[in-house]
C-alpha positions in Angstrom: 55.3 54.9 22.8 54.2 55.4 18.9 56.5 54.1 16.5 58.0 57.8 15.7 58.7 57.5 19.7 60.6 54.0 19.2 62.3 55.6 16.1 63.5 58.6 17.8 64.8 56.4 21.3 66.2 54.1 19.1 68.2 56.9 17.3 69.6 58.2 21.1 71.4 55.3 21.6 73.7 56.6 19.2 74.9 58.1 22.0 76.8 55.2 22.7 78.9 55.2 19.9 79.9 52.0 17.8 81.3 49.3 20.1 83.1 45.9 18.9 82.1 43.5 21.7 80.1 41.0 22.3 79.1 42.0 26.2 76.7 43.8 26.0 74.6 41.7 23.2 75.3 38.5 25.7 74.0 40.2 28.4 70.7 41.8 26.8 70.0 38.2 25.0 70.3 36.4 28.9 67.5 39.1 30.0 65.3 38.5 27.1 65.6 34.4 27.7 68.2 33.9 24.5 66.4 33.5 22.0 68.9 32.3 19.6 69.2 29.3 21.6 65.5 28.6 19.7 66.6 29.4 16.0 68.8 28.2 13.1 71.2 30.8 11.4 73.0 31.1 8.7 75.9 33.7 9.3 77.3 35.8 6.7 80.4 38.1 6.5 82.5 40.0 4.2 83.2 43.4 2.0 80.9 43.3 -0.6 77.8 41.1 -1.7 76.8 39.9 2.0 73.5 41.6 1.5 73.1 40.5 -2.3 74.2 36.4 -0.6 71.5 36.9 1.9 68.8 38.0 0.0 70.0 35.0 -2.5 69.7 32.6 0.3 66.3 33.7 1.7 64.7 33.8 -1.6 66.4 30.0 -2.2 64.9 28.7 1.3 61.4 30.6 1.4 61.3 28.8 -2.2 61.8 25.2 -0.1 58.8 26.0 1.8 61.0 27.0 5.0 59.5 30.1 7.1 62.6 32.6 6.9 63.8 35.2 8.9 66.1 37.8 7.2 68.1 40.3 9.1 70.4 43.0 7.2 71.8 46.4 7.5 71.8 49.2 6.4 68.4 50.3 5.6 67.5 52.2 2.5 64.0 53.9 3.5 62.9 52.4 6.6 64.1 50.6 9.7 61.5 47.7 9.1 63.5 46.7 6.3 66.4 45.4 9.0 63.7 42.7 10.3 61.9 40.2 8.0 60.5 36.8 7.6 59.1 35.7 4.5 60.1 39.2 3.0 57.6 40.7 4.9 59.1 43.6 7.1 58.3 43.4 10.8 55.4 46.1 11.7 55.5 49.2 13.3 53.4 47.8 16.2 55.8 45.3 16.9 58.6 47.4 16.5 57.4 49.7 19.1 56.4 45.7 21.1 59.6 45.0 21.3 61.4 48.1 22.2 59.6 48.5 25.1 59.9 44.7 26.2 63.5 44.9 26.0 64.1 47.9 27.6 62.0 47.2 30.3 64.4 43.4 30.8 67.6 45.0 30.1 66.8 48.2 32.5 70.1 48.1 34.4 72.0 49.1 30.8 69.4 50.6 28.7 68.5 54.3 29.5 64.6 54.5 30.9 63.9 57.7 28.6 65.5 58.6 25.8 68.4 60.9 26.1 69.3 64.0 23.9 70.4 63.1 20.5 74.1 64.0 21.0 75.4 66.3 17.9 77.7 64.7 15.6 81.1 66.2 17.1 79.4 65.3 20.6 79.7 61.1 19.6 81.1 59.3 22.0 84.0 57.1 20.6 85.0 53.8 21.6 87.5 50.9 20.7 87.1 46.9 21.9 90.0 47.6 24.4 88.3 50.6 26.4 85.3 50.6 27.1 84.1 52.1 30.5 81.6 55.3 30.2 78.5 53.7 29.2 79.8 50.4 28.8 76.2 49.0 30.6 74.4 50.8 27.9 73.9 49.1 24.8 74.3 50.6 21.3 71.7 50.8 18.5 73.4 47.9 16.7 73.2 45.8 20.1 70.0 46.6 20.5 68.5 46.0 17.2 70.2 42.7 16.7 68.2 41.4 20.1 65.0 42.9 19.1 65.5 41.0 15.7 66.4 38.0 17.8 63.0 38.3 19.6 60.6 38.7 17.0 62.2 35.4 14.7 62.1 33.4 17.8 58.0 34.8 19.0 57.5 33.9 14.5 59.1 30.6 14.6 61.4 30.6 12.1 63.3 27.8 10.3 65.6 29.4 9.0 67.6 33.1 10.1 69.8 34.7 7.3 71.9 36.7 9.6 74.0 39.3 8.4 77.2 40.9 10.4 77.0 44.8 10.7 80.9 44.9 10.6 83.8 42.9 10.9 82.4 39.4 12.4 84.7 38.7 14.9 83.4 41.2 17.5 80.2 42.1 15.8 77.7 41.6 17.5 75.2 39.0 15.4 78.5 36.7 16.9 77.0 35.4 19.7 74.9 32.8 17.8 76.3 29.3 16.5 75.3 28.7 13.1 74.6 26.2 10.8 77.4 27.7 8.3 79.4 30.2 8.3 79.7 32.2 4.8 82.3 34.9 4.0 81.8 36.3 0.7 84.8 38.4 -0.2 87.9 40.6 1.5 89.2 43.9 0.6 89.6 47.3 2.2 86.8 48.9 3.8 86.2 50.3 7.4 89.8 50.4 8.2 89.3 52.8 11.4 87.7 49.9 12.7 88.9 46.5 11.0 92.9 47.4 9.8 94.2 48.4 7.5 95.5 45.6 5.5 94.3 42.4 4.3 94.8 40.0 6.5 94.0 42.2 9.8 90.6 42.5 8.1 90.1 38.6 7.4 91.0 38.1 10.8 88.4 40.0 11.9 85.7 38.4 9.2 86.9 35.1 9.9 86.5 35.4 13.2 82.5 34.3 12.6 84.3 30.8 12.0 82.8 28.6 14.3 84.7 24.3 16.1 83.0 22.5 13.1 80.7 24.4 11.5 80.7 24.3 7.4 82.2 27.8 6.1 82.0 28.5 2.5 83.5 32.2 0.6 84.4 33.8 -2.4 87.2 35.0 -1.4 90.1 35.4 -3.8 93.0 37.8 -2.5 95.7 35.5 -1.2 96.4 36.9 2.2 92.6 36.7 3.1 92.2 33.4 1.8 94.9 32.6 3.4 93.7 33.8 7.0 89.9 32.0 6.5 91.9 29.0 5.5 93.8 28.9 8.9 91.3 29.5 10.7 88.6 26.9 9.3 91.5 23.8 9.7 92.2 25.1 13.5 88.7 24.8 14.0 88.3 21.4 12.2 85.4 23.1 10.1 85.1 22.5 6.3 86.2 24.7 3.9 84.2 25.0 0.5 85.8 28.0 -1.9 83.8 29.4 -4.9 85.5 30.4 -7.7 84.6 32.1 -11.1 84.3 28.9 -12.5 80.9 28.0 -10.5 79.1 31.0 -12.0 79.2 28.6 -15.1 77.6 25.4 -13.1 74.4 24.2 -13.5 72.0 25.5 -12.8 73.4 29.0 -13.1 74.5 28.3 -16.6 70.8 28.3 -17.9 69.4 30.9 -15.3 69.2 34.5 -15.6 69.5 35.9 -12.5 66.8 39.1 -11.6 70.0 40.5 -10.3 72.0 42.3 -12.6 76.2 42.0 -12.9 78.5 39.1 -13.3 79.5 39.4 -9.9 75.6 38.7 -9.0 76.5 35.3 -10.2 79.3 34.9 -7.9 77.3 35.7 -5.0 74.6 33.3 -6.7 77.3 30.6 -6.7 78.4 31.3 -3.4 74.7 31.0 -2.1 74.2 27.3 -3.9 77.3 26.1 -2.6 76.0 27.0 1.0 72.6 25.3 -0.1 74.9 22.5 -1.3 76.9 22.1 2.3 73.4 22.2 4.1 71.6 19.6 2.0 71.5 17.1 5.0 69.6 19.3 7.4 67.9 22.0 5.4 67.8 19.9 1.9 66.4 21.9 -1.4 64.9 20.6 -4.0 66.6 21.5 -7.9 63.0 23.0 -8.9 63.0 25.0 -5.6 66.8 25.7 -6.3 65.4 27.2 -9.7 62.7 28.9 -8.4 64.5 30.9 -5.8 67.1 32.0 -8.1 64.6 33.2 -10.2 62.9 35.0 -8.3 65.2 36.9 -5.6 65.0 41.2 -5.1 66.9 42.8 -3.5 67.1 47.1 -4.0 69.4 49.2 -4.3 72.4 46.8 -5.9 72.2 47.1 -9.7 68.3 47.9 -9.1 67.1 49.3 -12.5 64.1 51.5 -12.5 62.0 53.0 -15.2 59.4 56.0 -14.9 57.6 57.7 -17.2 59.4 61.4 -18.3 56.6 64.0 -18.0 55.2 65.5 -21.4 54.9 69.2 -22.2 51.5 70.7 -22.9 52.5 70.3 -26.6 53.3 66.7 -26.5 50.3 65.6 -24.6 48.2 67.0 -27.4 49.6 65.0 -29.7 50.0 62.1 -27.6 47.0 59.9 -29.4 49.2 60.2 -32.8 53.0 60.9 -30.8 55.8 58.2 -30.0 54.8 55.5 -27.3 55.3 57.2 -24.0 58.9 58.0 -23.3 60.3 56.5 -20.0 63.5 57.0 -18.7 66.0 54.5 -17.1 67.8 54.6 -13.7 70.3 52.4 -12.4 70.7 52.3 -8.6 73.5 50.5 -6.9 75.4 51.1 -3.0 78.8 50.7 -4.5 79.7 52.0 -1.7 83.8 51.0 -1.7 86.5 50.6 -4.3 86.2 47.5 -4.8 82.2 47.8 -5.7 82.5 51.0 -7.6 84.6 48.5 -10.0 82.1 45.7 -10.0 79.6 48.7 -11.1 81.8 49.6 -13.5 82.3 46.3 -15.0 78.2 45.7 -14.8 78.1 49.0 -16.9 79.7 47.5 -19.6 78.8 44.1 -19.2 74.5 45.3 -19.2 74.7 48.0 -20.9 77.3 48.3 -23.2 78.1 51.1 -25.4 75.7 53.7 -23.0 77.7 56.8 -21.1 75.5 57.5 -18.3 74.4 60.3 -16.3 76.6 59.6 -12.9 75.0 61.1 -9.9 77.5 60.7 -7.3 77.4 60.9 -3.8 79.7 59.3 -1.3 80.8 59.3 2.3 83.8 60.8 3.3 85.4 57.6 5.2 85.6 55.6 2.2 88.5 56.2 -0.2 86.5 58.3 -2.4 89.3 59.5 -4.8 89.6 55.9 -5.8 85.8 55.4 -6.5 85.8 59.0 -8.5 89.1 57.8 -10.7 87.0 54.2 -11.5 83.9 55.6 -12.5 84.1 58.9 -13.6 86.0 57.6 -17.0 82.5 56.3 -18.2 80.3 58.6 -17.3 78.5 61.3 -19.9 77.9 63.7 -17.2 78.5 63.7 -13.6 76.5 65.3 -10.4 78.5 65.5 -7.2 76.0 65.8 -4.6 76.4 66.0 -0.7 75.3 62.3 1.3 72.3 62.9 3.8 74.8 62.0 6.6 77.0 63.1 9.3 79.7 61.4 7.2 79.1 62.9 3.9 82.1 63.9 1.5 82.5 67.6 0.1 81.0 67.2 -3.4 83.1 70.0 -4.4 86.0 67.5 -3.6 84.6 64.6 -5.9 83.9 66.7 -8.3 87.8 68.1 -8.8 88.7 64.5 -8.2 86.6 63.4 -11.0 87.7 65.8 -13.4 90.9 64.5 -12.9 89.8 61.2 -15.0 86.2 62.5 -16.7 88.1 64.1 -19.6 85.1 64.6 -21.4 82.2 64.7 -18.9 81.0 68.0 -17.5 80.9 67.4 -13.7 79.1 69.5 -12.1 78.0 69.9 -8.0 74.2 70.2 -7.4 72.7 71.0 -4.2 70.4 67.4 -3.6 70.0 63.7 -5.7 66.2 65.4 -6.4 67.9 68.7 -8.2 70.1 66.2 -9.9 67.5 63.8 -10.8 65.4 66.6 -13.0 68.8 67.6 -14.6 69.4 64.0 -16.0 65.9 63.2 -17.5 67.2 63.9 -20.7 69.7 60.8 -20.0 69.4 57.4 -21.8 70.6 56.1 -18.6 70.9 57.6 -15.2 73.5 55.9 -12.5 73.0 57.0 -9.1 76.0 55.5 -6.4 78.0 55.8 -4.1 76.5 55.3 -1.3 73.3 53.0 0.1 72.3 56.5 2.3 71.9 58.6 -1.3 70.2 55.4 -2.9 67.7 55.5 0.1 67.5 58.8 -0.1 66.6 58.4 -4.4 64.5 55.7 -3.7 61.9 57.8 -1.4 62.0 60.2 -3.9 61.2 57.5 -6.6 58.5 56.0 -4.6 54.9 57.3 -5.9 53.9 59.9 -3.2 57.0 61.6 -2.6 59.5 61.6 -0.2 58.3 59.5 3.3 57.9 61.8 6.5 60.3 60.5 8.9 63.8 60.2 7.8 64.4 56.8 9.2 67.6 56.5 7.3 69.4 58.4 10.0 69.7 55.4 11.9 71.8 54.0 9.6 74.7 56.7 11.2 77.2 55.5 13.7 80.0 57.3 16.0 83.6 58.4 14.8 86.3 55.8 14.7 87.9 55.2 17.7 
């Protein structure tokens, strides 16, 4: 197969829905000789910031001289992005590898030719307590998290940053035994799926706690806390918490972190204190320490780009005696929940302080949506409600009445795409675009010199109805 052919059988398993279980990623790992038996993790749940903690923690051990894997989800652009080691995305030729090698080991579950991408109201839908059509046939998640397995075990990595898709407990990166366990927050998000209160949903993150395995989190809501602190003394593993106060520890309190937001320094903190707990088998040195932290990435979350804003005829013929050139300023960040539409909100006036921004706002419609519009319409300028490239997509023309509710002085207005809205807002001292990692994806491609990419790989990121 090409890679577009991988891409597109890859995007038919969606036919299988979303499935919490751990089954089917057991059984696909035995065919392909479990791999994860070869590799060292580091397993990270939670709400918010498990993205932000494992880029932290990749950046801190590449810096140690360790050969890292790094496997996270969603992607913004492309696929590759899911599978890395050293930062350097896996290629399309072994994407395409490793597709094939699997399904041709796992051929009793996985379909032999790609089947008919279903239509979105033709998703199957499944819940961890019934699953019997399909059940043999793995999902794209399942999948992807063997074919990541694969590839760091055939580069022989050190070290695996291993992020959960969702929940932990029956997610399925869960079948590996790391060498800590990290939860970085709790709050309310994919409810369908992981309950609808706090403590159901620690339950579920928690459940990544492995007999005597460190665990370290962020985690400050009481009920959560309480849950991961249960669980850790039942399985005789210690506990470390991270509090605000660490953001202030050395050597965070003379570093400033490439990544943007107080709460950046939380997940910072969190990723030292993990560094801190592994010292004895994976041990960092303080200039290393230094040297990963100052030089981490990770796009999309408080990612600020500047291009230049296109002159007029006029102005490029007085350029040579004109203003230095002009470039405008765009703030991308996921904020994808309540609880990180406030931490936006907060890095807003904690970075740039005093500026009402252009808001270009696009969100999907699972996530409590009137919430995120009531947090950050207040400080916008202007706001464009714009529909997410997705199955899941909320009506703008819903944001935008629920952001008037609270923009009392913004025009909000819905535009038909994140391009129309982007040449609407180059008059802006600052542009905001969130809501969403699908519609910063989406801005990014456009960002990215050459246009938009051909194949929409961000599709992959959708998965079925809840059950």
């Amino acid at each position: 197969m090409t890679y577009l052919e991988t891409i597109e059988f890859l995007y038919s398993l969606r036919l299988f829905g979303l499935k919490l279980g751990l089954e089917n990623t057991r059984r696909l790992a035995a065919q392909a000789g479990n791999p994860q038996d070869r590799l060292r993790f580091i397993h990270i749940a939670g709400t918010n910031g498990k993205g932000s903690v494992a880029a932290l923690l990749e950046s801190l051990y590449r810096a140690a001289g360790l050969r890292v894997g790094l496997y996270t989800s969603p992607h913004l652009v492309t696929f590759r992005e899911r599978i890395q080691v050293n930062r350097q995305m896996i290629r399309e030729a072994d994407v395409v590898r490793l597709a094939a090698e699997l399904r041709r080991q796992g051929s009793a579950g996985v379909p032999s030719a790609s089947p008919v991408p279903p239509a979105p109201s033709d998703l199957q839908q499944h819940s961890p307590a019934s699953r019997s059509e399909g059940d043999a046939c793995p999902t794209f998640f399942e999948f992807v998290t063997v074919m990541a397995l694969q590839y760091f075990a055939e580069q022989s990595c050190d070290l695996v940053i291993w992020e959960t898709g969702m929940g932990g407990r029956l997610d399925a990166t869960n079948i590996v035994t790391p060498l800590a366990s990290v939860i970085t927050n709790i709050d309310l998000d994919h409810q369908p799926w992981l309950g609808h209160d706090f403590r159901s949903i620690a339950i579920e993150k928690a459940g990544i706690i492995k007999p005597h395995i460190p665990v370290i989190t962020a985690t400050a809501e009481p009920e959560a806390l309480a849950v991961i602190q249960e669980t850790a003394l039942a399985c005789g593993s210690a506990l470390t918490l991270v509090t605000p106060a660490h953001t202030t520890h050395p050597p965070l309190d003379t570093i400033r972190l490439p990544l943007l937001g107080w709460h950046q320094r939380l997940n910072a903190a969190t990723a030292l204190a993990t560094v801190h707990a592994l010292q004895p088998a994976l041990p960092v040195s303080e200039p290393a320490i230094r040297r990963g932290l100052e030089t981490v990435q990770w796009a999309g979350r408080l990612q600020l780009v500047e291009r230049p804003i296109a002159r007029t005829a006029d102005q490029d013929l007085g350029a040579m005696s004109g203003p230095p050139e002009r470039r405008r300023r765009i703030l991308l960040d996921g904020a994808h929940n309540p609880a990180g539409a406030a931490m936006l909100r907060a890095a807003l006036e904690e970075e740039f302080g005093g500026v009402r921004p252009a808001l270009i706002l696009g969100i999907l419609g699972d996530k409590d949506w009137t919430v995120m519009c009531e947090v950050l319409a207040p400080v916008a300028a202007e706001i464009f409600c714009v529909r997410v490239k997705s199955d899941r997509s909320a009506d703008p023309h819903q944001l935008a009445e629920a952001c008037r509710k609270t923009a009392h002085t913004a025009q909000v207005t819905v535009v038909d795409s994140v391009g129309q809205a982007l040449e609407q807002t180059t008059g802006a001292a600052l542009t905001v675009v969130a809501g969403s990692l699908y519609l910063i994806g989406e801005t990014l491609d456009r960002l990215t010199p050459g246009g938009p990419s051909v194949a929409d790989e961000r599709i992959l990121n959708e998965y079925g109805a809840p059950p």
